[in-house]
N, CA and C of each residue as an Amber inpcrd file, in Angstrom:
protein
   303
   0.8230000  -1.1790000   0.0000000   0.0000000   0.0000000   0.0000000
   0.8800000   1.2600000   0.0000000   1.8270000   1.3870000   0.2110000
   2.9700000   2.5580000   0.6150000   3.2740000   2.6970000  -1.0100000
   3.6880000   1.8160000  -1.6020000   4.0920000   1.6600000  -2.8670000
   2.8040000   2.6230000  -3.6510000   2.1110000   2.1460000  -3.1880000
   0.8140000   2.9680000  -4.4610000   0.8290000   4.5050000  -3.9400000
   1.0110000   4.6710000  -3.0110000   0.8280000   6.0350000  -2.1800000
   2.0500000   7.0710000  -3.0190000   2.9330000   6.3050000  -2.4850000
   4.6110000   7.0650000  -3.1110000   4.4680000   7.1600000  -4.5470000
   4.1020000   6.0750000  -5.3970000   3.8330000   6.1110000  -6.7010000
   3.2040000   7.0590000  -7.1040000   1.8440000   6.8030000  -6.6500000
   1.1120000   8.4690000  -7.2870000   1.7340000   9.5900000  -6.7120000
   2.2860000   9.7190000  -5.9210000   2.9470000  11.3540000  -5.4630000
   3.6740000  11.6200000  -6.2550000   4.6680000  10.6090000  -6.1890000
   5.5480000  11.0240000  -7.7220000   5.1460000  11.1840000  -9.5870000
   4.0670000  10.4670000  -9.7560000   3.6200000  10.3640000 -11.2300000
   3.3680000  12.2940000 -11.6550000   2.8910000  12.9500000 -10.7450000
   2.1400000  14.2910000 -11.1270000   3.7770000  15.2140000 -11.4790000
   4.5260000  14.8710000 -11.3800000   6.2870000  15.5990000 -11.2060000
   6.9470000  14.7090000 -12.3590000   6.7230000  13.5950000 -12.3600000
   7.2040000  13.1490000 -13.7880000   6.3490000  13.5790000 -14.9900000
   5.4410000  13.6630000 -15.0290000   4.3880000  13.5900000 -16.2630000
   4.4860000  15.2400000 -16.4460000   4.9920000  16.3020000 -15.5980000
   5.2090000  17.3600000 -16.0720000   6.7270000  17.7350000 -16.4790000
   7.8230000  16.8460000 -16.0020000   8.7180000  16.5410000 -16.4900000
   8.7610000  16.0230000 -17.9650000   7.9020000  15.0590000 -18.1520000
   8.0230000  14.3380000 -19.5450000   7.6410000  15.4350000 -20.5990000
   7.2510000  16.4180000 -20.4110000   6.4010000  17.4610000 -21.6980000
   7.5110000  17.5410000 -22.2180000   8.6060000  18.0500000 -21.8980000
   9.6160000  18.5340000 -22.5810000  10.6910000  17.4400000 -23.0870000
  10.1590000  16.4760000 -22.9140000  10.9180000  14.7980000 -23.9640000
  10.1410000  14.7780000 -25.0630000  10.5600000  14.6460000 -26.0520000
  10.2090000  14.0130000 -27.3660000  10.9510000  12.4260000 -27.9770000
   9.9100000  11.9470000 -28.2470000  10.4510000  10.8690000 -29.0750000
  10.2580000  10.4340000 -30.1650000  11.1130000  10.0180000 -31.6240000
  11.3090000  10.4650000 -32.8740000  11.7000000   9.2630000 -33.4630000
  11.1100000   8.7820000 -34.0520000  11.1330000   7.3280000 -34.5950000
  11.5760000   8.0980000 -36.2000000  12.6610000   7.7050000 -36.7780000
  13.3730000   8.2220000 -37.9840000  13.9100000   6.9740000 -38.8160000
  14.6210000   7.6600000 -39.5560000  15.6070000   6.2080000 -40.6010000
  16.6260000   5.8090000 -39.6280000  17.0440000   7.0020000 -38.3140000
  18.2830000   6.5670000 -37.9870000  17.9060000   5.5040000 -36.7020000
  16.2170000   5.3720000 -36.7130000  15.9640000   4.6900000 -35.8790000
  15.0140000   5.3190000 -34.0580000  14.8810000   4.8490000 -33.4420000
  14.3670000   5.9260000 -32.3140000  15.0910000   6.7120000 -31.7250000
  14.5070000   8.1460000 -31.3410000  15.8610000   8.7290000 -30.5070000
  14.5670000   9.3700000 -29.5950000  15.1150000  10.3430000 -28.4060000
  14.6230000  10.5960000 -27.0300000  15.4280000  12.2250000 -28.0420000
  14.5370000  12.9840000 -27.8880000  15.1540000  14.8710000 -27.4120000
  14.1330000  15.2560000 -26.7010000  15.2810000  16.4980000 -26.1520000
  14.5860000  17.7060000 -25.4190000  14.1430000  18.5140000 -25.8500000
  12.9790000  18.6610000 -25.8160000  12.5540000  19.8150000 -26.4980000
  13.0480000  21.3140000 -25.7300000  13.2310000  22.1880000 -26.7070000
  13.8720000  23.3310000 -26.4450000  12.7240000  24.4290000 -26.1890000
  12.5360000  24.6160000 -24.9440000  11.2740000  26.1960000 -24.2350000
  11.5060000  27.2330000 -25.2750000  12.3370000  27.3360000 -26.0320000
  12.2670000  28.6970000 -26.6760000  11.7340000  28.6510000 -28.1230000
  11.4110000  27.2430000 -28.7160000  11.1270000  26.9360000 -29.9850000
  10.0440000  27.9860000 -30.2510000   8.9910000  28.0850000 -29.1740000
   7.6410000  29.0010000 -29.8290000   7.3050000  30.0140000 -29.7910000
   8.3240000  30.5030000 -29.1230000   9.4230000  32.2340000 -29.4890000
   9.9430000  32.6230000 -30.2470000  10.7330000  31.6810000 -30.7730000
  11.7200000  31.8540000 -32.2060000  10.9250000  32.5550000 -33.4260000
  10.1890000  32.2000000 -33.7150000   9.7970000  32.7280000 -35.1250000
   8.4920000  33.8930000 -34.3790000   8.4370000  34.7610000 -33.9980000
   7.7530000  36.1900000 -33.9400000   6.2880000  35.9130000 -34.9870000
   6.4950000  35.6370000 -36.6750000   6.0670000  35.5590000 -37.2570000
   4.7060000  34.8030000 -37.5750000   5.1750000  33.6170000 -36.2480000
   3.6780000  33.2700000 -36.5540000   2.7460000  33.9500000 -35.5940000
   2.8610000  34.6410000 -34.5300000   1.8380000  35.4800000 -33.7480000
   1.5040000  36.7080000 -34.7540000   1.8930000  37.0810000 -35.5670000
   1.4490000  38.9040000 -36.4850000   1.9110000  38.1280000 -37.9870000
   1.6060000  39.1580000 -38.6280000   2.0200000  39.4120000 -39.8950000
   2.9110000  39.5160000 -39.9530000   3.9270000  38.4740000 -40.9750000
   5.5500000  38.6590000 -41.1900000   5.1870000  39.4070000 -42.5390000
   5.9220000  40.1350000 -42.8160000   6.1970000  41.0600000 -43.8380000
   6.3070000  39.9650000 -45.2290000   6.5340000  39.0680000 -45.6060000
   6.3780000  38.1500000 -46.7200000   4.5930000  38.1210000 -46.9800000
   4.2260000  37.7620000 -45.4160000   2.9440000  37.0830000 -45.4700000
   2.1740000  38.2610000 -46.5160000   2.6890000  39.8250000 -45.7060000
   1.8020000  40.8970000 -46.1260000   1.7270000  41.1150000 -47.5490000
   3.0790000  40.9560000 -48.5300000   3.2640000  41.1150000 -49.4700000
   2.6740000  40.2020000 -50.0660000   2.1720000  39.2370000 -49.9600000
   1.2830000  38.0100000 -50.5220000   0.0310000  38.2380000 -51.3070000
  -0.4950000  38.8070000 -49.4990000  -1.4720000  39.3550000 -49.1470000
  -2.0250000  40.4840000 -50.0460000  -1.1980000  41.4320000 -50.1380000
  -1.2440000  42.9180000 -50.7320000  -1.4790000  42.2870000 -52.5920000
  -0.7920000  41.2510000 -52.6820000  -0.6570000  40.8620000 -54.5070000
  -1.8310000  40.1590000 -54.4750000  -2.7720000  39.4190000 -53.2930000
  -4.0140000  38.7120000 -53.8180000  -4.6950000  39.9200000 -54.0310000
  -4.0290000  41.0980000 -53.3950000  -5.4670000  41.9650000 -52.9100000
  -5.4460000  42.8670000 -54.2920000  -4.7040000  42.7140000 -55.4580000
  -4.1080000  43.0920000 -56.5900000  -3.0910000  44.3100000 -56.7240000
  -2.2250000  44.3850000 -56.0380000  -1.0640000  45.2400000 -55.9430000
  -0.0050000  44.9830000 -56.5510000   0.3930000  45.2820000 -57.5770000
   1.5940000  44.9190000 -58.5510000   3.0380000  45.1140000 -57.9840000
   3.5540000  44.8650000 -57.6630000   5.1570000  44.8610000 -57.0200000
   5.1200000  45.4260000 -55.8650000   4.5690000  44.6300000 -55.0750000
   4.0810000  45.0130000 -53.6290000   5.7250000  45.0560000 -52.9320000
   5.9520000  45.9290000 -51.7990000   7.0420000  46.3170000 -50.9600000
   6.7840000  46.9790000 -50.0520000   6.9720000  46.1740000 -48.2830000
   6.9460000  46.6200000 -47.8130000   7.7940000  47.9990000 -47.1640000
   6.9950000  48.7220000 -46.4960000   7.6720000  50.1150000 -46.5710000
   7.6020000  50.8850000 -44.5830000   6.7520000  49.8560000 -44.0280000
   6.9940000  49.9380000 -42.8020000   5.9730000  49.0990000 -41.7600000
   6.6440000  48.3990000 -40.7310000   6.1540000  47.4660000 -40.4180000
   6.4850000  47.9020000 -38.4460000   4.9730000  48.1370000 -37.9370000
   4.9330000  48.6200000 -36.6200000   4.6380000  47.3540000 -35.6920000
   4.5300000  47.6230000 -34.4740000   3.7660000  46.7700000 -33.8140000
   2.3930000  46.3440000 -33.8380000   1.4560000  46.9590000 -34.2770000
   0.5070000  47.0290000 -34.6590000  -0.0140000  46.5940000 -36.5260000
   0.6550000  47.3850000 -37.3270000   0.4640000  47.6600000 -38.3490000
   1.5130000  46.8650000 -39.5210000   1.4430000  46.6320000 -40.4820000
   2.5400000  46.1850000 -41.6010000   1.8060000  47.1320000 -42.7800000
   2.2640000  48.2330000 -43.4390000   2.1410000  48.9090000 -44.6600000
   3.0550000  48.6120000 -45.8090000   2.2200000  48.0280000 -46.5810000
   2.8710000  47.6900000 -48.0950000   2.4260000  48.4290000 -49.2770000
   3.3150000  49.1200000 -50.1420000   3.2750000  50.2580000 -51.1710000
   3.5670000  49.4030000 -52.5150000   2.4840000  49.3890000 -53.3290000
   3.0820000  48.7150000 -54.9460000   1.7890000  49.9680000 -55.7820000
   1.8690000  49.1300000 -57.1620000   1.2330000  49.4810000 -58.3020000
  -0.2920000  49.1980000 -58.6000000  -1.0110000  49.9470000 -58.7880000
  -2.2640000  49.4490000 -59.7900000  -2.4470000  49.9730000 -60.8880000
  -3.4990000  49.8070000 -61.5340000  -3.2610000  50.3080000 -62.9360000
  -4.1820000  51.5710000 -62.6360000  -4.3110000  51.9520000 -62.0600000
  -4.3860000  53.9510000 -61.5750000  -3.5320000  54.4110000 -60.8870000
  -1.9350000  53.8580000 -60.4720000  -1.1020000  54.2520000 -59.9150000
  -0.5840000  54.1570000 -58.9050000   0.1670000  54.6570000 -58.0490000
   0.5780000  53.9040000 -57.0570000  -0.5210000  53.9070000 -55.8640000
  -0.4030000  53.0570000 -54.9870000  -1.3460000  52.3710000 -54.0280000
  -0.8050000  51.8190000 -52.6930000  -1.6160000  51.9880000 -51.7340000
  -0.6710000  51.3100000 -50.4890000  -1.7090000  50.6570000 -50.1240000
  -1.8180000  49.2060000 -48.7120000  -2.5380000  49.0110000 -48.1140000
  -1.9300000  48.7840000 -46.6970000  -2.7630000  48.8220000 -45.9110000
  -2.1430000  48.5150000 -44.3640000  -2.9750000  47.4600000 -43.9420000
  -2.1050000  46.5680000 -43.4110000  -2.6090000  45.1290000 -43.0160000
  -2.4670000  45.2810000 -41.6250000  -3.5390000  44.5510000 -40.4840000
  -3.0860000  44.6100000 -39.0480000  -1.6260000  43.7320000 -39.2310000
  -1.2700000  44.0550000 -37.6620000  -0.0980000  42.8940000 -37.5110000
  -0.4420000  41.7770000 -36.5900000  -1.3460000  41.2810000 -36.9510000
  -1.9910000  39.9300000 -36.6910000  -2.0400000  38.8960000 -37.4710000
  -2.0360000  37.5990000 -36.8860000  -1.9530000  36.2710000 -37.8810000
  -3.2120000  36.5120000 -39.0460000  -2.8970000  35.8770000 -39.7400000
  -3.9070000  35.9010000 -40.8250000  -3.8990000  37.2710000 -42.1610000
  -3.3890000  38.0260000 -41.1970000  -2.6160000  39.3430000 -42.2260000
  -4.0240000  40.0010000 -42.8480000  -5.1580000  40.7800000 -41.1410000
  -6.5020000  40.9080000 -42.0940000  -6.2030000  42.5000000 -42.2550000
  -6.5960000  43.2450000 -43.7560000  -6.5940000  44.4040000 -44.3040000
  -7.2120000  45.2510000 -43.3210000  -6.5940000  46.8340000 -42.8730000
  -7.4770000  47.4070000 -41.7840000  -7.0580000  48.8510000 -42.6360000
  -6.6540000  48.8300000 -43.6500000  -7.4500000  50.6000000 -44.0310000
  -6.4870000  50.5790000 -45.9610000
């Protein structure tokens, strides 16, 4: 009975331990990593609008040689062509890259 007691005390400290193990069955066979805390920090880009995304964005939205020209915390503004001349749009700086003026 001690055994089951100690057991579960410890399971709740391993199982939050284990989040950060990965295991990876490959060609080279299985391996054990750590996953690294900073992976979903690294790229900024997927929380806002990365400036590629906007320029995408700006050419579905029909902007001919779209370039971005300034990119806030808030805001990403991209400046290209239409066929009445030059044109800008401002995209939030949110995922999905939605048009706000």
């Amino acid at each position: 009975m001690l055994a089951l007691t100690f057991g579960g005390a410890v399971a709740p400290a391993s199982f939050a331990q284990a989040q950060d193990v990965q295991f990876r069955i490959g060609p080279d066979g299985v391996g054990i990593y750590e996953r690294d805390r900073d992976d979903r920090y690294r790229d900024d880009y997927r929380r806002g609008c990365s400036p590629r995304e906007a320029q995408i964005a700006a050419r579905d939205s029909g902007l001919r040689r779209p370039e971005v020209v300034r990119v806030t915390r808030r805001s990403v503004t991209v400046q290209g062509w239409t066929r009445y001349g030059p044109d800008r749009i401002v995209f939030a700086n949110r995922r999905g890259c939605p048009e706000i003026g």
